[in-house]
PyMOL Python script that loads the backbone (N, CA, C, O; Angstrom):
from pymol import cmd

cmd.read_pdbstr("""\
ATOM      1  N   UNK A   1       0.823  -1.187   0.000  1.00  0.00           N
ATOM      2  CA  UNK A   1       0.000   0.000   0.000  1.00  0.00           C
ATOM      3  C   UNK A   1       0.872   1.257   0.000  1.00  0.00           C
ATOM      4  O   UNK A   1       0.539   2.360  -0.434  1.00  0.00           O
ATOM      5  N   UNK A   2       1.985   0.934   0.528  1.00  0.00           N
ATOM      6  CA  UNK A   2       3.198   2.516   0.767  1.00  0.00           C
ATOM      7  C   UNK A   2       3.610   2.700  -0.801  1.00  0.00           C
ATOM      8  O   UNK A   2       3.553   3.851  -1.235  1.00  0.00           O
ATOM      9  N   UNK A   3       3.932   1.881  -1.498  1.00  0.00           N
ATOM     10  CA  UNK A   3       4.293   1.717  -2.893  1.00  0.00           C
ATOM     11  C   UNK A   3       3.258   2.813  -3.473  1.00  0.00           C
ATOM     12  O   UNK A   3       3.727   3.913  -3.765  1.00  0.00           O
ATOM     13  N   UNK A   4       2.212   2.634  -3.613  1.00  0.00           N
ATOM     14  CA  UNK A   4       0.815   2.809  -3.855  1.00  0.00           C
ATOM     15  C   UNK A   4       0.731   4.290  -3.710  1.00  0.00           C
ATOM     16  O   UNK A   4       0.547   5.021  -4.684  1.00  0.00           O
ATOM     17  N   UNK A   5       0.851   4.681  -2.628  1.00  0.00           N
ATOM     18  CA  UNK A   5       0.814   5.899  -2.321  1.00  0.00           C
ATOM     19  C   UNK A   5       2.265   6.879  -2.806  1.00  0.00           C
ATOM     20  O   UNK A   5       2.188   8.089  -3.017  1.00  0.00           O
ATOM     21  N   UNK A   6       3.000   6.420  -2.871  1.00  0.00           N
ATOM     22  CA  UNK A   6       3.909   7.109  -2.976  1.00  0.00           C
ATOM     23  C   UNK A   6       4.255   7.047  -5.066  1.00  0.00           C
ATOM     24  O   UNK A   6       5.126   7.717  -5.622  1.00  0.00           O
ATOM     25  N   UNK A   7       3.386   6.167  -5.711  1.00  0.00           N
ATOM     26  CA  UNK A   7       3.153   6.836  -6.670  1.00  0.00           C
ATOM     27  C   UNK A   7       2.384   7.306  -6.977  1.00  0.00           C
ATOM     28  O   UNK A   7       2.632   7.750  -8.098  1.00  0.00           O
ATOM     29  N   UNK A   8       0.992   7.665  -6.524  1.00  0.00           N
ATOM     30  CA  UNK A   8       0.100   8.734  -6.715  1.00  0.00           C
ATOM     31  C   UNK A   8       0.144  10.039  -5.670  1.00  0.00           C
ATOM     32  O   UNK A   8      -0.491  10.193  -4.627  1.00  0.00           O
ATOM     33  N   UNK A   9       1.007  10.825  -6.238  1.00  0.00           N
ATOM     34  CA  UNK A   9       0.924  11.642  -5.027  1.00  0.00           C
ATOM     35  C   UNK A   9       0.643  12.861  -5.980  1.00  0.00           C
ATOM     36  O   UNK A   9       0.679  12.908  -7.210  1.00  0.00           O
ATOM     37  N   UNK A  10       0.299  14.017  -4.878  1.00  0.00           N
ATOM     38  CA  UNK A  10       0.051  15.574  -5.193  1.00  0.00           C
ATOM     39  C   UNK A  10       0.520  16.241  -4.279  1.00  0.00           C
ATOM     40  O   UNK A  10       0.027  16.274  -3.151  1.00  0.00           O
ATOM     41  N   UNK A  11       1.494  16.841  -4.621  1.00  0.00           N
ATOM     42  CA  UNK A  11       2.838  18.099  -3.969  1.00  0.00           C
ATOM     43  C   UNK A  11       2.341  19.404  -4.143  1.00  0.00           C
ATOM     44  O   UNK A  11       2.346  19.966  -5.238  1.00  0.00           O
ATOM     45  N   UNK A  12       1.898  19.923  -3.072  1.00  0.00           N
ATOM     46  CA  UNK A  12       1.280  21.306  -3.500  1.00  0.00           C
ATOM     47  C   UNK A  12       2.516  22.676  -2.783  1.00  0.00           C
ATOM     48  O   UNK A  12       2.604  22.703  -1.555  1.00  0.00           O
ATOM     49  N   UNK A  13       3.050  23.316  -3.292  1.00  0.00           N
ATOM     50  CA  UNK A  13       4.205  24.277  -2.685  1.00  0.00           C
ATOM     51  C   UNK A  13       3.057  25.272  -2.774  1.00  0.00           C
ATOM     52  O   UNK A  13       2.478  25.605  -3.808  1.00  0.00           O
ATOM     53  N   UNK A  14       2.860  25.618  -1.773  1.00  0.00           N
ATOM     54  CA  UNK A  14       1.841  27.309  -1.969  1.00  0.00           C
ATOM     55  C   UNK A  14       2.990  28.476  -2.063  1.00  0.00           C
ATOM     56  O   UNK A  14       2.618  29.615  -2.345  1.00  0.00           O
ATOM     57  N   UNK A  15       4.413  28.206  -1.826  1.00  0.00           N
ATOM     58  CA  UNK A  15       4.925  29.681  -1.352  1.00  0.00           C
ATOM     59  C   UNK A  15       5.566  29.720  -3.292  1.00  0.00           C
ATOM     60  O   UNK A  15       5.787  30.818  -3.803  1.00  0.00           O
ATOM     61  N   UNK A  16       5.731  28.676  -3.947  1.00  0.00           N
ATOM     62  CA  UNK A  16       6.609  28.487  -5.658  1.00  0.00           C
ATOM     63  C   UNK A  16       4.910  28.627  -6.241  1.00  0.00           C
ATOM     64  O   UNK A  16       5.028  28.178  -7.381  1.00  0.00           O
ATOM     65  N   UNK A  17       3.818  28.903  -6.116  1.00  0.00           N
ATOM     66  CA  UNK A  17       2.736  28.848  -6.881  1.00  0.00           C
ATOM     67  C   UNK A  17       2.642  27.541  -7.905  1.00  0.00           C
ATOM     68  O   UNK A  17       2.207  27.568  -9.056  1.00  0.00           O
ATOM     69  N   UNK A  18       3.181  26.350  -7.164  1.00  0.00           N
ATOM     70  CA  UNK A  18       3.251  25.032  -7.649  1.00  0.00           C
ATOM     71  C   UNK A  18       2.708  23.727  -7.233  1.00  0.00           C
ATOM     72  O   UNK A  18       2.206  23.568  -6.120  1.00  0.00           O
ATOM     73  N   UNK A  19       2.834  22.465  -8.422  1.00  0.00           N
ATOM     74  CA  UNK A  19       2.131  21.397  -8.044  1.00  0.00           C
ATOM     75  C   UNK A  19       2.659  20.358  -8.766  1.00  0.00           C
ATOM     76  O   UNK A  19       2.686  20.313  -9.996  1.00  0.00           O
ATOM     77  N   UNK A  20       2.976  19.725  -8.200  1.00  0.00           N
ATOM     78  CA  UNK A  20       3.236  18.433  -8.990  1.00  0.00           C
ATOM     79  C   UNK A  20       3.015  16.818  -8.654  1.00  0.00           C
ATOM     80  O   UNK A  20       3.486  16.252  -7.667  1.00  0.00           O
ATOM     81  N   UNK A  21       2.062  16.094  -9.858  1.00  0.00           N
ATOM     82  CA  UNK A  21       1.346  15.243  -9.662  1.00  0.00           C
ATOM     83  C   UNK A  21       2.100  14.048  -9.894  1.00  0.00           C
ATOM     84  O   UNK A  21       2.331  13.736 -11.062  1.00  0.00           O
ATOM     85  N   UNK A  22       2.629  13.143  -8.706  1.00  0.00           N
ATOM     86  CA  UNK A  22       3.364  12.259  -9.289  1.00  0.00           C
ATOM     87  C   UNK A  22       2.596  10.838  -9.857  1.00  0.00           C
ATOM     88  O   UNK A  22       1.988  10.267  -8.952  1.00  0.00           O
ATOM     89  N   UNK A  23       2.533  10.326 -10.869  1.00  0.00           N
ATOM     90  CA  UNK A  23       1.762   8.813 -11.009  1.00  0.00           C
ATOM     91  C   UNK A  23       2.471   7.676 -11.336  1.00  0.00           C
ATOM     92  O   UNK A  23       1.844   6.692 -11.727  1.00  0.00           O
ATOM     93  N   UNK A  24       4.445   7.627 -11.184  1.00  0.00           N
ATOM     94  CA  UNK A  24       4.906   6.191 -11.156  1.00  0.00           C
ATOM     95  C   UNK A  24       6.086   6.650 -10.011  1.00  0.00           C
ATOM     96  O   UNK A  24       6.404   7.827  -9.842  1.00  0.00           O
ATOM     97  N   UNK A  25       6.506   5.839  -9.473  1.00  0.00           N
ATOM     98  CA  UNK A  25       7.860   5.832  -8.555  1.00  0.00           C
ATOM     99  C   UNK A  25       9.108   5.825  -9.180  1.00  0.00           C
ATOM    100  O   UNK A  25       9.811   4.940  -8.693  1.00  0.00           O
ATOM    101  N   UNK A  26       9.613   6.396  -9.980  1.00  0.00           N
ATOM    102  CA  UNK A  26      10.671   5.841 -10.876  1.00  0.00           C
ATOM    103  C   UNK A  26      11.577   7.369 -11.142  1.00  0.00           C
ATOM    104  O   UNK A  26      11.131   8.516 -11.087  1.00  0.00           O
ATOM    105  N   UNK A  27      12.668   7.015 -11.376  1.00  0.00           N
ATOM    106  CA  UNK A  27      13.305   8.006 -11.609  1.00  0.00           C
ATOM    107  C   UNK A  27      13.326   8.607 -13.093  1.00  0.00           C
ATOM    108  O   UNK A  27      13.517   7.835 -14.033  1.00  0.00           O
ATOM    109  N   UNK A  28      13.143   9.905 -13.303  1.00  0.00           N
ATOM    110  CA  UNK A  28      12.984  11.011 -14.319  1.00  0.00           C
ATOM    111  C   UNK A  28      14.558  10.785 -15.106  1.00  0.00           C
ATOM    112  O   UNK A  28      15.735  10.816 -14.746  1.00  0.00           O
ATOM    113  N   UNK A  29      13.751  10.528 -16.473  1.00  0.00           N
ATOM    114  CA  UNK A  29      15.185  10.270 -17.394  1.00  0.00           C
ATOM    115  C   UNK A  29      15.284  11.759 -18.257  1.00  0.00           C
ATOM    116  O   UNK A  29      16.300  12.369 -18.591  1.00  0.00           O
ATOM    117  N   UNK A  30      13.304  12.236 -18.574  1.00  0.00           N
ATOM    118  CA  UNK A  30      13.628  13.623 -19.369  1.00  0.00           C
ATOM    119  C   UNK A  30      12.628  14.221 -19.132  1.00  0.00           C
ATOM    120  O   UNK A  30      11.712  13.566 -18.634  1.00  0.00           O
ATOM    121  N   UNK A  31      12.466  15.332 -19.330  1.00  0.00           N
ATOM    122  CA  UNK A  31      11.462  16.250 -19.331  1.00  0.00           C
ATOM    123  C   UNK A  31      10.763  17.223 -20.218  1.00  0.00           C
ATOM    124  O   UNK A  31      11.427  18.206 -20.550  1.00  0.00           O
ATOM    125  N   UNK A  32       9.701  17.137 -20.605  1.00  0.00           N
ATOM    126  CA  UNK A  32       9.235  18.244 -21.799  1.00  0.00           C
ATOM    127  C   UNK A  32       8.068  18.877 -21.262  1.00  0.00           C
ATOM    128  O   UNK A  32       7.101  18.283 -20.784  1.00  0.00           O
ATOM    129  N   UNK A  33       8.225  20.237 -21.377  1.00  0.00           N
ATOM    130  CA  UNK A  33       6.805  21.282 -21.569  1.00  0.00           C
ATOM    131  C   UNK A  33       6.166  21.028 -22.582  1.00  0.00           C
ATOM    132  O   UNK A  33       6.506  21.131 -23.761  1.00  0.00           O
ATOM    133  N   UNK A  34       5.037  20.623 -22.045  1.00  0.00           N
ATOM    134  CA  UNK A  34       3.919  20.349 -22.958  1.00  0.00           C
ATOM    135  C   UNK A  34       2.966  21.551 -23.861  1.00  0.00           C
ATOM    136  O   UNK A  34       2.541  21.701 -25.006  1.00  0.00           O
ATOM    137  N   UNK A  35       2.941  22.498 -22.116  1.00  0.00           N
ATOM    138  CA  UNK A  35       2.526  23.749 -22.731  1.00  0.00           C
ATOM    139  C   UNK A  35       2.813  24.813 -21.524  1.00  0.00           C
ATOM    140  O   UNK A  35       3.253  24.478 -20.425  1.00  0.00           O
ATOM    141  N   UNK A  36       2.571  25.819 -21.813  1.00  0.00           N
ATOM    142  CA  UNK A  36       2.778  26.908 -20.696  1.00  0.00           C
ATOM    143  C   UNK A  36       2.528  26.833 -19.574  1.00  0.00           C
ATOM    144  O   UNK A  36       1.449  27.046 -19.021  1.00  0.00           O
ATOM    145  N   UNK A  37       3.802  26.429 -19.006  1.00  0.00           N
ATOM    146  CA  UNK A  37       3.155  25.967 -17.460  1.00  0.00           C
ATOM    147  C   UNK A  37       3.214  23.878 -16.889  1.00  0.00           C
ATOM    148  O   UNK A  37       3.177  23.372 -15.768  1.00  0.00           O
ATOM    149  N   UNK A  38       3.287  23.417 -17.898  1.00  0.00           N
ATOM    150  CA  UNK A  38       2.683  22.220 -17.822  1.00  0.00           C
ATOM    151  C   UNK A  38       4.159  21.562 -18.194  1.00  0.00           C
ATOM    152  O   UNK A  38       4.683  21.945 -19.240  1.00  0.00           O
ATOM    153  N   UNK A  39       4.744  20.733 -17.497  1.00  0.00           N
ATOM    154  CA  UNK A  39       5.875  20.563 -17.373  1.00  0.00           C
ATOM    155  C   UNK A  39       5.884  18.865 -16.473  1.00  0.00           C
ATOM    156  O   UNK A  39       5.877  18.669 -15.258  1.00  0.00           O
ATOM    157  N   UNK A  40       5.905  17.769 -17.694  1.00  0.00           N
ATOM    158  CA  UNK A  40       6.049  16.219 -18.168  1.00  0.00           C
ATOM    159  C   UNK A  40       7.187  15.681 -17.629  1.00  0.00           C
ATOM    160  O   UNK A  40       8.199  16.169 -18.133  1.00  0.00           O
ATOM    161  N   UNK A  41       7.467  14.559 -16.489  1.00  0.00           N
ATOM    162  CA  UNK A  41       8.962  14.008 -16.534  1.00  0.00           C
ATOM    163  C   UNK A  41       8.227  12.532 -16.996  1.00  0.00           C
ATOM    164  O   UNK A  41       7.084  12.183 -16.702  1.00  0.00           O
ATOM    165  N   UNK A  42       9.042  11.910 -17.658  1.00  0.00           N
ATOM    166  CA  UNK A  42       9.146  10.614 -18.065  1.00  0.00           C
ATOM    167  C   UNK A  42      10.499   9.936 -17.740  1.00  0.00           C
ATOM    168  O   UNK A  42      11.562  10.557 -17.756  1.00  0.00           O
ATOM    169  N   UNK A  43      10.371   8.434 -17.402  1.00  0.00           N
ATOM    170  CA  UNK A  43      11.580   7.643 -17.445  1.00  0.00           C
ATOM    171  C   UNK A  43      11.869   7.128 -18.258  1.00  0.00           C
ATOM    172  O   UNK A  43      11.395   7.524 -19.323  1.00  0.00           O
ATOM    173  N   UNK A  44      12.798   5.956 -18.297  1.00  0.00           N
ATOM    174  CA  UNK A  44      14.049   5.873 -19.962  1.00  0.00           C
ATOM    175  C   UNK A  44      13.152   4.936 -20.404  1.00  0.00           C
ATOM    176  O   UNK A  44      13.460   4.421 -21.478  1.00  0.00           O
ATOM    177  N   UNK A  45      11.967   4.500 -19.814  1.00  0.00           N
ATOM    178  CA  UNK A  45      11.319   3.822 -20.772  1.00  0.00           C
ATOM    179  C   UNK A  45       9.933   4.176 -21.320  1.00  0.00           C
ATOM    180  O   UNK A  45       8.958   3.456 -21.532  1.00  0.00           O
ATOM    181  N   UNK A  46      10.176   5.862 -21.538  1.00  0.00           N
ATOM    182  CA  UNK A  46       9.164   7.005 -21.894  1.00  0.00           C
ATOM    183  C   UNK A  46       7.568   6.759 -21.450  1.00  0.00           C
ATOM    184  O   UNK A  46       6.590   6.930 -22.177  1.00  0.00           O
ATOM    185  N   UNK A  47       7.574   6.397 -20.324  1.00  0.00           N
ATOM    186  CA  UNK A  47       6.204   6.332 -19.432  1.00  0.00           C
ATOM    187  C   UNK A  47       6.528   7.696 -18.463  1.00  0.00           C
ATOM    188  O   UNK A  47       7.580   8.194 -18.064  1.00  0.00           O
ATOM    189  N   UNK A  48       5.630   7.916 -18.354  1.00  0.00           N
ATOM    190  CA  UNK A  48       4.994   9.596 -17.393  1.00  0.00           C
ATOM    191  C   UNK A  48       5.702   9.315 -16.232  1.00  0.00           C
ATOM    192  O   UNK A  48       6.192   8.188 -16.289  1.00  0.00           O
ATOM    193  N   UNK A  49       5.924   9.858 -15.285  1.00  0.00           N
ATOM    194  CA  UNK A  49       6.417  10.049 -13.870  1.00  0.00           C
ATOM    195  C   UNK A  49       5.581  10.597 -13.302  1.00  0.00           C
ATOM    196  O   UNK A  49       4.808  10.165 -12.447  1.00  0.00           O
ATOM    197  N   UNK A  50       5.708  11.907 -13.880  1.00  0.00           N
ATOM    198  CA  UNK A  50       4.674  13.080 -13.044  1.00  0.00           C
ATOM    199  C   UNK A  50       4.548  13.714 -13.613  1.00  0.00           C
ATOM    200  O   UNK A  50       5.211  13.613 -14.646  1.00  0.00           O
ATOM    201  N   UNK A  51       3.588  14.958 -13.485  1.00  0.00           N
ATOM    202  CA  UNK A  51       3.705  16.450 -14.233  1.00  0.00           C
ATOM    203  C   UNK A  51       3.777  17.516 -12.885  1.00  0.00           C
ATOM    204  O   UNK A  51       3.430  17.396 -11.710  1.00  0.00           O
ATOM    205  N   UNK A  52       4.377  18.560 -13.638  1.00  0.00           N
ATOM    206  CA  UNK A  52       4.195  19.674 -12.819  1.00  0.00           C
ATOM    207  C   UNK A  52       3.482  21.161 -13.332  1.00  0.00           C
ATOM    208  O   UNK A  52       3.470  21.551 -14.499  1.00  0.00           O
ATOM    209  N   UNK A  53       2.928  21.841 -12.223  1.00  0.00           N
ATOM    210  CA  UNK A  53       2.128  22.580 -12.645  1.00  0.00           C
ATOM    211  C   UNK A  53       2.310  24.026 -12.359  1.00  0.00           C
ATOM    212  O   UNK A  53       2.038  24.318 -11.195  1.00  0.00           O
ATOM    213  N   UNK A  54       2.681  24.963 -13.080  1.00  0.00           N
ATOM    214  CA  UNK A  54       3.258  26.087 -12.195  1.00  0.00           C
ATOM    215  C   UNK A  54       2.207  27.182 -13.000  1.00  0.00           C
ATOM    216  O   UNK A  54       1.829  27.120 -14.169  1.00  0.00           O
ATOM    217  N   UNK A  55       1.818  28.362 -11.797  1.00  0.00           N
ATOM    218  CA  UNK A  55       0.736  29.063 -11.982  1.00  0.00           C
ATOM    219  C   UNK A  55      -0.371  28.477 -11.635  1.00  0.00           C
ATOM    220  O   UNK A  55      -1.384  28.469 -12.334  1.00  0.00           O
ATOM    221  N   UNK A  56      -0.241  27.859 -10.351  1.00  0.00           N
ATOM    222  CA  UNK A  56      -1.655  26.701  -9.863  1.00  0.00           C
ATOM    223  C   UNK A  56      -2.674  27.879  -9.526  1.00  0.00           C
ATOM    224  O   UNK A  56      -3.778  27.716 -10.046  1.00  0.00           O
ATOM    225  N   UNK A  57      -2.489  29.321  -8.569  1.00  0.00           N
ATOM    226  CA  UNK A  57      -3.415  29.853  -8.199  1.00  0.00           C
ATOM    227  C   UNK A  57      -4.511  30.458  -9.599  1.00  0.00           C
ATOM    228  O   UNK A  57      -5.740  30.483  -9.662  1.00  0.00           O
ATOM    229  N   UNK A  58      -3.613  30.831 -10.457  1.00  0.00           N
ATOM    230  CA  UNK A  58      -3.897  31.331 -11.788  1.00  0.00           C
ATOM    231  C   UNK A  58      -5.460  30.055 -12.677  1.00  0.00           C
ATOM    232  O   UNK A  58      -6.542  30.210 -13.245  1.00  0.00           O
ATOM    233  N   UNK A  59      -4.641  29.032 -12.288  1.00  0.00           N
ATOM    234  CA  UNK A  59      -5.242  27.621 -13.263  1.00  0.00           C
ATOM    235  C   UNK A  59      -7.023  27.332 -12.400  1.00  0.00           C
ATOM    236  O   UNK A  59      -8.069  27.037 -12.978  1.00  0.00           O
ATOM    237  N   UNK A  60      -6.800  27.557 -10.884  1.00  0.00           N
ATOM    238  CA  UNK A  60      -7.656  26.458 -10.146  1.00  0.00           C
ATOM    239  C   UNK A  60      -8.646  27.716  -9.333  1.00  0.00           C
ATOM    240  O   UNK A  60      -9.497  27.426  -8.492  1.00  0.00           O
ATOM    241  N   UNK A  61      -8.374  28.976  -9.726  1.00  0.00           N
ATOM    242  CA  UNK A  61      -8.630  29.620  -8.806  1.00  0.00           C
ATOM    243  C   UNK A  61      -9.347  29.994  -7.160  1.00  0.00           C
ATOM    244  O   UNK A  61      -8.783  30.725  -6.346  1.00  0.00           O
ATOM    245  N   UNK A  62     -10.280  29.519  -6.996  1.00  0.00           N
ATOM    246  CA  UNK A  62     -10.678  29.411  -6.035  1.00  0.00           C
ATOM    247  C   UNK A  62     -11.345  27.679  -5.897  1.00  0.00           C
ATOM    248  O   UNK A  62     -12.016  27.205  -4.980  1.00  0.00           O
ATOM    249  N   UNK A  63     -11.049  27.274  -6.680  1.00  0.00           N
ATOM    250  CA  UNK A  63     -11.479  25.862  -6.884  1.00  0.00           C
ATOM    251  C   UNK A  63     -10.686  24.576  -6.040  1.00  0.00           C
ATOM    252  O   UNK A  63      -9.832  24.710  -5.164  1.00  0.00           O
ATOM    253  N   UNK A  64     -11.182  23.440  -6.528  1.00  0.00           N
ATOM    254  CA  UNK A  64     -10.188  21.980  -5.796  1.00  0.00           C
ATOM    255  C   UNK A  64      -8.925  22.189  -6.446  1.00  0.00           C
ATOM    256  O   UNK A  64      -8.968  22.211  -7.676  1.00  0.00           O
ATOM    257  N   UNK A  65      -8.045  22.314  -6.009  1.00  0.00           N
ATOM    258  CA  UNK A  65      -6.486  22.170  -6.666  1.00  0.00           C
ATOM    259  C   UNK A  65      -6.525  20.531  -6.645  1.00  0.00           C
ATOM    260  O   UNK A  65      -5.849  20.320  -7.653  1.00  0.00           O
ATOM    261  N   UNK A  66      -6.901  19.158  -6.117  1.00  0.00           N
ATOM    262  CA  UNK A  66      -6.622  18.029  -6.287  1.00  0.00           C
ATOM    263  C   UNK A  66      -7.780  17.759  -7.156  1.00  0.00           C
ATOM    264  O   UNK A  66      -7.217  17.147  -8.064  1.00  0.00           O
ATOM    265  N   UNK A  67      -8.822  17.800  -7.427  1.00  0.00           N
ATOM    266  CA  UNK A  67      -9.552  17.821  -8.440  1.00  0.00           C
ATOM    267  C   UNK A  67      -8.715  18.088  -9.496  1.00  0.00           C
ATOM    268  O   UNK A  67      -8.163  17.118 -10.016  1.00  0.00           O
ATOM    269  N   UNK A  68      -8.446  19.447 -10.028  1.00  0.00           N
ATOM    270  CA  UNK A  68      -8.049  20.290 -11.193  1.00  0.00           C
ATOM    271  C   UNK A  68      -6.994  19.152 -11.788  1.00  0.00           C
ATOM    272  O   UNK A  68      -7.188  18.489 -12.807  1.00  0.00           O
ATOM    273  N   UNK A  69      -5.834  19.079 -10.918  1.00  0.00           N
ATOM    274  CA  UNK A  69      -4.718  18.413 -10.880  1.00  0.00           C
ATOM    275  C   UNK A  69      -4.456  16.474 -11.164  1.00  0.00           C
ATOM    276  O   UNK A  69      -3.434  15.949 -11.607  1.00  0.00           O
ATOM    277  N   UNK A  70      -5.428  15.949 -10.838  1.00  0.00           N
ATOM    278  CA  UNK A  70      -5.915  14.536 -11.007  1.00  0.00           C
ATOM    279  C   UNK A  70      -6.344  14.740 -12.321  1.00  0.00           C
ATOM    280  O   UNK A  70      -5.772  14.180 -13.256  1.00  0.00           O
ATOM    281  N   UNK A  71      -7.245  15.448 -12.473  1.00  0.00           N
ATOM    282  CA  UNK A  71      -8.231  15.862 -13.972  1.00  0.00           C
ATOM    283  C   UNK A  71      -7.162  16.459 -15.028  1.00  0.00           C
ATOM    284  O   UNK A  71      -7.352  16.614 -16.234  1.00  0.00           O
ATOM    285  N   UNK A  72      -6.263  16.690 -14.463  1.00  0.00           N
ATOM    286  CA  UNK A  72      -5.241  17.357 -15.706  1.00  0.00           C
ATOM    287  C   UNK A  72      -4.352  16.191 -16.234  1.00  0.00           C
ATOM    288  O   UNK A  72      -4.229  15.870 -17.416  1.00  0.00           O
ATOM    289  N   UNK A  73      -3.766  15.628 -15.182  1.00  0.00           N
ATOM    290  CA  UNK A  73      -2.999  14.327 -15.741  1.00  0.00           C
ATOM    291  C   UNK A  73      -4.031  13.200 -16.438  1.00  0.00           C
ATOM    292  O   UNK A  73      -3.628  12.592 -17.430  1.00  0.00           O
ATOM    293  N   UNK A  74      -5.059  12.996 -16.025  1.00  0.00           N
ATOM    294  CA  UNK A  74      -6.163  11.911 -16.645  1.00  0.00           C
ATOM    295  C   UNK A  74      -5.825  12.139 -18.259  1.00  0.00           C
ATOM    296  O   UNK A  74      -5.578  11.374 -19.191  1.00  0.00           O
ATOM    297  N   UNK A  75      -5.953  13.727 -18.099  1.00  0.00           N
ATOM    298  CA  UNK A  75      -6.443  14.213 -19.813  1.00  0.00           C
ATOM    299  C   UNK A  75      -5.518  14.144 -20.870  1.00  0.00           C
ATOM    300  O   UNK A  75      -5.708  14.223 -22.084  1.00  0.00           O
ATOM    301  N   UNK A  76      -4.042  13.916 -19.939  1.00  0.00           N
ATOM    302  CA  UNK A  76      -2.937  14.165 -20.856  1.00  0.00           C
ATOM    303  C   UNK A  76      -2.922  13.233 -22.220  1.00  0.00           C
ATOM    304  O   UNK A  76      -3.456  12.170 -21.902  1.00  0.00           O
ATOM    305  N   UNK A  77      -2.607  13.204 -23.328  1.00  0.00           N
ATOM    306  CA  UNK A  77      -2.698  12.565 -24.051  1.00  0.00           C
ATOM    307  C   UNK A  77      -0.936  12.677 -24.870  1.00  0.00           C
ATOM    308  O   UNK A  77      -0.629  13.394 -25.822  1.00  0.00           O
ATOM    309  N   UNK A  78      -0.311  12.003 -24.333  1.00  0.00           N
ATOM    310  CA  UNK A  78       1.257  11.372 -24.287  1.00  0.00           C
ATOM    311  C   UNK A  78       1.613  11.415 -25.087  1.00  0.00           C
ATOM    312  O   UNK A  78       0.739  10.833 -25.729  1.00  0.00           O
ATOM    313  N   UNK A  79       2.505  11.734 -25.927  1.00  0.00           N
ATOM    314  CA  UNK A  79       2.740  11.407 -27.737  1.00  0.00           C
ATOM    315  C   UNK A  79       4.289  11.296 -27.920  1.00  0.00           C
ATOM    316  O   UNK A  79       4.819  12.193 -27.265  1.00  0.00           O
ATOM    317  N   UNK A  80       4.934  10.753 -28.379  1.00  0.00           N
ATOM    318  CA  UNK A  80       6.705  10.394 -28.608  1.00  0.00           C
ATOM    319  C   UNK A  80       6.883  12.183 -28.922  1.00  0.00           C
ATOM    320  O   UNK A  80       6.067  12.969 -29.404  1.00  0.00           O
ATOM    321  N   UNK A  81       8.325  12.413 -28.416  1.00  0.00           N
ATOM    322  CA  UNK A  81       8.786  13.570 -28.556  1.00  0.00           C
ATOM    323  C   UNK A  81       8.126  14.039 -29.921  1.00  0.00           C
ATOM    324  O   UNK A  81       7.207  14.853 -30.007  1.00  0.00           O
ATOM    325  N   UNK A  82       8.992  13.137 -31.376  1.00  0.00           N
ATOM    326  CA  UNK A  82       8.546  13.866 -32.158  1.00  0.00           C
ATOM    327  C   UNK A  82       6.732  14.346 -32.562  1.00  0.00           C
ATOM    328  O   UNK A  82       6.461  15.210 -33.395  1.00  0.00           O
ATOM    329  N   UNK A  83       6.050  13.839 -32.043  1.00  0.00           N
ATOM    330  CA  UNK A  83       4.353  14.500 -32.300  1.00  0.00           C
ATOM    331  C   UNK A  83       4.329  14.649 -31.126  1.00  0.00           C
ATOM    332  O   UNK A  83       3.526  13.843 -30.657  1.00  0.00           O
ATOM    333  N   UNK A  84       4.949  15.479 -30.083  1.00  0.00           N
ATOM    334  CA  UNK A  84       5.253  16.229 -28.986  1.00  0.00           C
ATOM    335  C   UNK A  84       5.251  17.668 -29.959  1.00  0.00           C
ATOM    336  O   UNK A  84       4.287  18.425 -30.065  1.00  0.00           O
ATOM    337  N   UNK A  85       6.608  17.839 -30.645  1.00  0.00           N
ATOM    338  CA  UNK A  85       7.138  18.828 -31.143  1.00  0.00           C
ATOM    339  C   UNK A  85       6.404  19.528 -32.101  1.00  0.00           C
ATOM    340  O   UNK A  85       6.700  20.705 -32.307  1.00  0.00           O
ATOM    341  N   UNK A  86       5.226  18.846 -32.907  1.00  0.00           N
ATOM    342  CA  UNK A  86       4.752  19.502 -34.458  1.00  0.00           C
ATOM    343  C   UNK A  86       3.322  20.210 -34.013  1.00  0.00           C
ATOM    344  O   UNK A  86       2.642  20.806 -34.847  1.00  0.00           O
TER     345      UNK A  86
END
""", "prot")
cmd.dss("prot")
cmd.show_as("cartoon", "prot")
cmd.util.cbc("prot")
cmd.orient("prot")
C-alpha cells in the first residue's frame, strides 16, 4: 500500500505557486513542456512520472487544486517527442 501511495501523489508548494502530480515511482530520465506551465517528466522507458504545474493559483482559482490536478494528468494525451514537437 506505501508503494501505492507514494506513486500517486500531489505536492502542492503554496509559497513556488506550484504542483506536482506524481503517477509512477521511478526516476525522471527527461522532461518536456507540454505547454505553458505544464511541465512532463518521463523515465528511460518514456512512461509519465509526473507532471508539474506552475501558476496553480492562476489555473484552479478558487477551486479543488486536487480535483483540477488529477483531472489534468487523466487528460494528458502522451505522444513520442517527435508528435510532442509539431
Amino acid at each position: 500500500m506505501q508503494d501505492e501511495e507514494q506513486r500517486n501523489s500531489i505536492e502542492i508548494d503554496e509559497e513556488a505557486d506550484a504542483a506536482y502530480v506524481r503517477v509512477r515511482n521511478a526516476p525522471v530520465a527527461r522532461t518536456v513542456e507540454l505547454a505553458d506551465g505544464i511541465i512532463v517528466d518521463f523515465d528511460a522507458s518514456d512512461e509519465m512520472v509526473g507532471t508539474e504545474v506552475l501558476g496553480l493559483r492562476h489555473r484552479v482559482g478558487a477551486g479543488d487544486k486536487a480535483s483540477y490536478l488529477n483531472g489534468l494528468v487523466a487528460g494528458l494525451r502522451i505522444r513520442p517527442t517527435t508528435a510532442a514537437a509539431e
